[in-house]
C-alpha positions as CSV (number, residue, x, y, z in Angstrom):
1,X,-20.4,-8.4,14.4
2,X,-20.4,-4.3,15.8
3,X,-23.4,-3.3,14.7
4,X,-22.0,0.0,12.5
5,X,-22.6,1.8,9.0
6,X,-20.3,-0.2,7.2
7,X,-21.1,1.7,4.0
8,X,-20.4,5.0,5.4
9,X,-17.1,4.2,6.3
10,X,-14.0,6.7,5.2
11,X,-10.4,5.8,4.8
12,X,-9.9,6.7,8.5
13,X,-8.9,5.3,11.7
14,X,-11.0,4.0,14.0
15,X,-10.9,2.0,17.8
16,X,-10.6,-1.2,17.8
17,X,-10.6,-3.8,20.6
18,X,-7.1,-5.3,20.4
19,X,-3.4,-4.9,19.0
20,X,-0.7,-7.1,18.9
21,X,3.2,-6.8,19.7
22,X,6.4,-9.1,19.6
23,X,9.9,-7.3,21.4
24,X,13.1,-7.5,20.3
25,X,16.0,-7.7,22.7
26,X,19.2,-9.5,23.1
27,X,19.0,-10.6,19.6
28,X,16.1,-12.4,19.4
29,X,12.3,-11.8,19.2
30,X,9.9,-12.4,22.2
31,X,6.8,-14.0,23.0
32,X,3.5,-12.3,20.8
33,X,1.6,-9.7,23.5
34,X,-1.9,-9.3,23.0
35,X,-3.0,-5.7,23.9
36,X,-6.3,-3.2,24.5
37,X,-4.0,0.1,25.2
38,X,-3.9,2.0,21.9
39,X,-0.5,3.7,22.7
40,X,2.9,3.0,23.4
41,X,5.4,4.0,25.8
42,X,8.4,5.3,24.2
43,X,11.6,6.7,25.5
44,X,12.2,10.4,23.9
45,X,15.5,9.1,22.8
46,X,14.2,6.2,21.0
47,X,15.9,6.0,17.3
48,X,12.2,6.2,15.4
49,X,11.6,9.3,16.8
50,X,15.4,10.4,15.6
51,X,16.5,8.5,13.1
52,X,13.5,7.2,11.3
53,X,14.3,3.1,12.1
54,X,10.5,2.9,11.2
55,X,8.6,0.5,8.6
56,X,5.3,-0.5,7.9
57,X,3.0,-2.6,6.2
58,X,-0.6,-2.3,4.6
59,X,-2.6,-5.2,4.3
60,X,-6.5,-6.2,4.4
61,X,-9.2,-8.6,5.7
62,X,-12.4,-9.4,3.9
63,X,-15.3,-10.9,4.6
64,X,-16.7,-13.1,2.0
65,X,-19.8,-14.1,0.4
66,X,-19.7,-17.7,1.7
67,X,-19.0,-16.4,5.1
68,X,-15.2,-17.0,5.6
69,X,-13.0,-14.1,6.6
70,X,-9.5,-14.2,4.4
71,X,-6.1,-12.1,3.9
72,X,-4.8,-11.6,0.8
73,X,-1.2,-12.1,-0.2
74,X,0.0,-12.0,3.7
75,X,3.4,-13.7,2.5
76,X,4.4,-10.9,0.0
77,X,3.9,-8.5,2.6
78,X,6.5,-10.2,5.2
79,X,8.7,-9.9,2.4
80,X,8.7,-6.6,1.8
81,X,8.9,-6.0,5.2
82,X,12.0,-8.0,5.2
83,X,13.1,-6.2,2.2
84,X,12.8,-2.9,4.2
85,X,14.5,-4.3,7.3
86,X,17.8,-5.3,5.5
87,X,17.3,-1.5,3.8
88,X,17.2,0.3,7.1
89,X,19.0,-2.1,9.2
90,X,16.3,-3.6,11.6
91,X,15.9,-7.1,12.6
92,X,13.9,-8.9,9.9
93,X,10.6,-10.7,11.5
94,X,10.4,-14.2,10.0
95,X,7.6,-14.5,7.6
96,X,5.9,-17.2,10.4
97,X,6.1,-14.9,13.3
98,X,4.3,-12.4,10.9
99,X,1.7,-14.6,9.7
100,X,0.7,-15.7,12.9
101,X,0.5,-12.0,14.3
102,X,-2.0,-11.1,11.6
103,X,-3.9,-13.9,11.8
104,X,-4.6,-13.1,15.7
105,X,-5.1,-9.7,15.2
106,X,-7.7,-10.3,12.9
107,X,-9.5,-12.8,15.0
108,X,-9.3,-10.6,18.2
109,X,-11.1,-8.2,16.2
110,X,-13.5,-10.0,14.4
111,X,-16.5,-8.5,15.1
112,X,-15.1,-5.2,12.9
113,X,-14.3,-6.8,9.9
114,X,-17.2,-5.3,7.8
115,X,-19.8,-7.2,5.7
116,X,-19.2,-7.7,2.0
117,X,-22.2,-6.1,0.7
118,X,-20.7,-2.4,2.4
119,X,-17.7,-2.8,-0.1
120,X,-15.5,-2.0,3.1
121,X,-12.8,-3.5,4.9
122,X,-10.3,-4.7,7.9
123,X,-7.2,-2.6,7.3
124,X,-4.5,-4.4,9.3
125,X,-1.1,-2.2,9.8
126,X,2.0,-4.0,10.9
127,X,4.3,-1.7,12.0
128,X,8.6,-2.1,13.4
129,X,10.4,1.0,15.0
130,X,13.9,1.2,16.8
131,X,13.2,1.8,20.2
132,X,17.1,1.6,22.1
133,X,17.5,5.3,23.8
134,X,20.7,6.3,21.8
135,X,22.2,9.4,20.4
136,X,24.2,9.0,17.5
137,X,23.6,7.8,13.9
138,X,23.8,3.7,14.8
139,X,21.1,1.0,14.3
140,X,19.1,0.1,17.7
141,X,19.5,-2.5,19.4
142,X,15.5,-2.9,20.9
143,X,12.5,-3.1,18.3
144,X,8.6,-3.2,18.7
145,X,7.0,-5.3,15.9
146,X,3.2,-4.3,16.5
147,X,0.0,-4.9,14.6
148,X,-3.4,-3.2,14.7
149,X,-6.4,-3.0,12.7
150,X,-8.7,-0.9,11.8
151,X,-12.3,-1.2,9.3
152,X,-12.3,0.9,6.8
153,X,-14.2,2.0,3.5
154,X,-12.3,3.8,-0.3
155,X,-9.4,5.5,-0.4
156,X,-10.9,7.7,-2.5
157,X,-14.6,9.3,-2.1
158,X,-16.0,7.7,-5.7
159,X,-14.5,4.5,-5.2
160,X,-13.6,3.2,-8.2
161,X,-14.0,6.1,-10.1
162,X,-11.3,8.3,-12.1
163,X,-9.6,10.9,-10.6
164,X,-7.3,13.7,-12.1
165,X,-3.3,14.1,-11.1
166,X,-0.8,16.7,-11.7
167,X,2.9,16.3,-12.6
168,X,4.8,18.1,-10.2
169,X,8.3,18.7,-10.6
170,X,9.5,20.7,-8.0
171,X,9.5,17.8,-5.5
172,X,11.3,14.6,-4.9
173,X,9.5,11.3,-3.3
174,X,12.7,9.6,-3.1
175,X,16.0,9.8,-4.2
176,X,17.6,7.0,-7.0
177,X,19.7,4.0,-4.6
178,X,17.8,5.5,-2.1
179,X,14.6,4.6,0.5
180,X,11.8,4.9,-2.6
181,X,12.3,1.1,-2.6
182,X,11.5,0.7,1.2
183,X,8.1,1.0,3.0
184,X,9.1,3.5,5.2
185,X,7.7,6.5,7.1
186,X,10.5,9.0,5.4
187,X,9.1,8.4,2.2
188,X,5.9,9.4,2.9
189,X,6.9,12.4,5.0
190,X,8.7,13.6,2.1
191,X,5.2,13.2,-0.2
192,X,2.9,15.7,2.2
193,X,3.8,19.1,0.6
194,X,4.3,17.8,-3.0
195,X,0.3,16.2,-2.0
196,X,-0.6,19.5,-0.4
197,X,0.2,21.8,-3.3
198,X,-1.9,19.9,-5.8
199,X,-4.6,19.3,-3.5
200,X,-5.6,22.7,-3.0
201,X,-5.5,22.9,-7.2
202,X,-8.2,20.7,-6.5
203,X,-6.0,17.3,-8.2
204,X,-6.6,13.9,-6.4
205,X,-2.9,13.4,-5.9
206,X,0.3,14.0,-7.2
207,X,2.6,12.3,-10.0
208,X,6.0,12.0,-9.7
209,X,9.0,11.7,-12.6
210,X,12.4,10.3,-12.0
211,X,14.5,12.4,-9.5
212,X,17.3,11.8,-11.6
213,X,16.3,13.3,-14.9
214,X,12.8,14.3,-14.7
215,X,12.2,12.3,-17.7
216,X,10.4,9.2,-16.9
217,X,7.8,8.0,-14.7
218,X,8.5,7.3,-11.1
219,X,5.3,7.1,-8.8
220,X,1.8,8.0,-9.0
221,X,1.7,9.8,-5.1
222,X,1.8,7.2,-3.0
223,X,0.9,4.5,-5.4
224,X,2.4,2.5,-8.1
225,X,1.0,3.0,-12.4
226,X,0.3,1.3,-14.9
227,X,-1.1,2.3,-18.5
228,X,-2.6,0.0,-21.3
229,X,-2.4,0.1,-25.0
230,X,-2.0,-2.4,-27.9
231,X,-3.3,-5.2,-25.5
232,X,-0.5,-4.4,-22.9
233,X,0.1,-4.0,-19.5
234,X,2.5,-1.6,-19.0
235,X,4.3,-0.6,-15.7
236,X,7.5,1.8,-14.9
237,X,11.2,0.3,-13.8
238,X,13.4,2.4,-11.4
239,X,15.6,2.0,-8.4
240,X,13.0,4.5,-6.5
241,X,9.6,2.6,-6.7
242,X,8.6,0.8,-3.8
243,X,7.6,-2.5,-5.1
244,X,3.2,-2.7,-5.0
245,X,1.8,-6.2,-4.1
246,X,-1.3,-4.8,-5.8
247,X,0.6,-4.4,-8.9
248,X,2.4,-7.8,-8.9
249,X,-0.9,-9.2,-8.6
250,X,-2.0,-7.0,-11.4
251,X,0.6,-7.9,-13.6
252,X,0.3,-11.6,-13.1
253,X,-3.7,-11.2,-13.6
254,X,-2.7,-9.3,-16.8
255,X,-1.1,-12.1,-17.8
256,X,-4.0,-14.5,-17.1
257,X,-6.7,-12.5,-19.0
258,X,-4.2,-12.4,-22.3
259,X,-2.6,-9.3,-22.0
260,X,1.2,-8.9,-22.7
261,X,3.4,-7.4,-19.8
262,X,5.9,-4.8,-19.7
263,X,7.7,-3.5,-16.8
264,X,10.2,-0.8,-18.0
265,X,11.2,3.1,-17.8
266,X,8.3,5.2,-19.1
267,X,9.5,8.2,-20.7
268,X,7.0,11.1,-20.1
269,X,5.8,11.6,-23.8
270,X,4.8,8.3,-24.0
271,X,1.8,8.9,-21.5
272,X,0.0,10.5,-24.9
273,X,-0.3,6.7,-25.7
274,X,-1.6,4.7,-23.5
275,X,-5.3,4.1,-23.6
276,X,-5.8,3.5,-20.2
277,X,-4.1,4.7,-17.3
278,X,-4.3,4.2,-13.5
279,X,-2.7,4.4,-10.2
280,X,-2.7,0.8,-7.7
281,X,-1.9,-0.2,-4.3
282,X,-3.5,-2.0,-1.4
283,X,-5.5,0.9,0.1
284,X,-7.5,2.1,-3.1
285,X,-6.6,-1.0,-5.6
286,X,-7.2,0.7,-8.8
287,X,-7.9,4.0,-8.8
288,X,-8.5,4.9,-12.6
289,X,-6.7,8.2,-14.1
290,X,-8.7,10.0,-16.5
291,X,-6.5,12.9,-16.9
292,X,-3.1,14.1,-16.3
293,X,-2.3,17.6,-15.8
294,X,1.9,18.4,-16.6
295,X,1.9,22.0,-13.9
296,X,5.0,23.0,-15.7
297,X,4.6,22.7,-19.3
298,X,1.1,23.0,-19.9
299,X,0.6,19.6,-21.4
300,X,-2.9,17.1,-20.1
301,X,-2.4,13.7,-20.8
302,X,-6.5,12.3,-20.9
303,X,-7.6,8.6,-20.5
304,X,-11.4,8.8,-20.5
305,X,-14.0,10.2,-17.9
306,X,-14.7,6.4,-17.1
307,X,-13.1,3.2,-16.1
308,X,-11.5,1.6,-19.0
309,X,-12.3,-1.7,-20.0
310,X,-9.5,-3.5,-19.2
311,X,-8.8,-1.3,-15.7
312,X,-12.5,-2.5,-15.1
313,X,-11.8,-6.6,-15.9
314,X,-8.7,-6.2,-13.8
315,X,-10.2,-4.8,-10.5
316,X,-13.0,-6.8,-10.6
317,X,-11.2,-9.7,-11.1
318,X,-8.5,-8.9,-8.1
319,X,-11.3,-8.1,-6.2
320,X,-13.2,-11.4,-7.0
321,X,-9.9,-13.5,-6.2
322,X,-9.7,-11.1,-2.7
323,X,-13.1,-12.1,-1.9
324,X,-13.1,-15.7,-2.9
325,X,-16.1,-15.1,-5.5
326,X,-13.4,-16.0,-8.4
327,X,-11.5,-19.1,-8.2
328,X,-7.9,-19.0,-6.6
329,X,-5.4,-20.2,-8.8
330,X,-2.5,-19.0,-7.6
331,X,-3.0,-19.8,-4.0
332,X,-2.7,-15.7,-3.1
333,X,-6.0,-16.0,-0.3
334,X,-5.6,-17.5,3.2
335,X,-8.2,-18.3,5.1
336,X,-8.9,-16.5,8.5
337,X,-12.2,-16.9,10.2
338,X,-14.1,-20.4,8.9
């Protein structure tokens, strides 16, 4: 093991030792390339760079208390990547060729998966662009389908501590029947300014409502929410979410510790209710809301300086599956390194 701070690691990249990459041409996917450059050779007319043919994936290693180094939920993410290929028009890669690819990229780079006592982690990014030299709005005909990892510590400074959003109204993530559904680069893109603006008001990140009506809740930034009260779990419903693995596994963990379930539109005033509130997704897990600050009418939402209790049961308890300390049920860890 690289002999490194583990604990002082940011949400940042750093070098690792190798990548992997799979080519697609004449219809069918290649032979998996293992790789030490860090770049790629691109032609300038490739349709990423143009047309945004580009999706990605976020997934993580960890290395466990009984010394084993395992994935979590690796089979959800080929499907979204699927998802997101059928969206965009790309080649899907089969759930097997994916698996394998992260499995190898993880053991290539063993040696920077961080211990478990720094609290950090292997962040391994799949990533799929168009890379045909074309002009004109068609799908290519040549894809890359790379992986690289990278180790790295919270999302967020505190950990898993609250943090404070702002409604903002004056932007759009993603448009109903649109890409919102769809890992891609676009939507993300589109999320920099609306994060800009109430970062410098000194807000965590930003909170979305529906594009449509401005009336419900769409997207916490780039993350999916959830609040809590009367003993439920409850999540928003729209056709502009990208669906969270993080959440499904919250949802099903909900489930397991006796709350009830709910995923449905969220109309703003109903965010006076909830108890609890928080945002989720694979790069900070839960990241606890304690207040939400509407920019336009005025209006703070607030959900405690602390963790709530049942935000708190449910992280630890997807963290203790991720890191084999709590049994397994489901079958959602794969074993990497022995």
């Amino acid at each position: 093991m690289k002999n490194l701070d583990w604990a002082s690691l940011s949400f940042g990249y750093m070098s690792t030792d190798y990548n992997v990459r799979c080519y697609y041409k004449d219809g069918k996917w290649g032979e998996i390339e293992v790789c030490s450059d860090e770049y790629l050779k691109l032609h300038m007319a490739a349709t990423c760079l143009h047309y945004g043919q580009e999706a990605f994936e976020g997934l993580k290693a960890y290395r466990c208390p009984d010394g084993k180094v395992r994935i979590f939920r690796v089979d959800e993410n080929a499907a979204r990547l699927q998802s997101t290929c059928r969206g965009i028009v790309m080649p899907e890669v089969p759930t097997d060729l994916f698996t394998e690819m992260v499995k190898k990229v993880v053991r290539l780079n063993q040696e920077y998966v961080p211990t478990y006592e720094s609290g950090a982690t292997l962040y391994i990014r799949p990533l799929l662009i168009g890379t045909s030299a074309q002009v004109g709005v068609h799908p290519a005909k040549e894809y890359c389908f790379l992986i690289f990892v990278t180790p790295v510590g919270p999302y967020f400074k505190g950990g898993f501590a609250c943090n404070k959003y702002a409604i903002i109204r004056d932007y759009d993530r993603a448009a109903p029947l649109g890409t919102g559904t769809y890992k891609v680069g676009g939507n993300y893109a589109a999320s920099m300014k609306p994060h800009t603006v109430v970062a410098e008001k000194g807000y965590s990140s930003e909170f979305y409502l529906d594009s449509k009506e401005k009336k419900y809740v769409d997207e916490c930034g780039a993350a999916n929410f959830f609040g809590i009260k009367n003993n439920t779990y409850v999540t928003p419903k729209s056709t502009s979410i990208l669906p969270s693995i993080t959440n499904k596994s919250l949802m099903q963990i909900a489930e397991d510790l006796g709350l009830k379930v709910e995923r449905r539109p969220i109309p703003e005033e109903e965010l006076g209710t909830f108890e609890e509130a928080g945002a989720c997704g694979t790069a900070a897990v839960i990241s606890p809301i304690s207040q939400l600050d509407d920019l336009d009418t005025g209006k703070v939402y607030h959900f405690g300086e602390k963790p709530g209790p049942w935000s708190t049961k449910l992280y630890e308890t997807l963290r203790g599956i991720q890191y084999g300390t709590i049994e397994d049920k489901h079958g959602w860890t794969t074993v990497v390194i022995e």
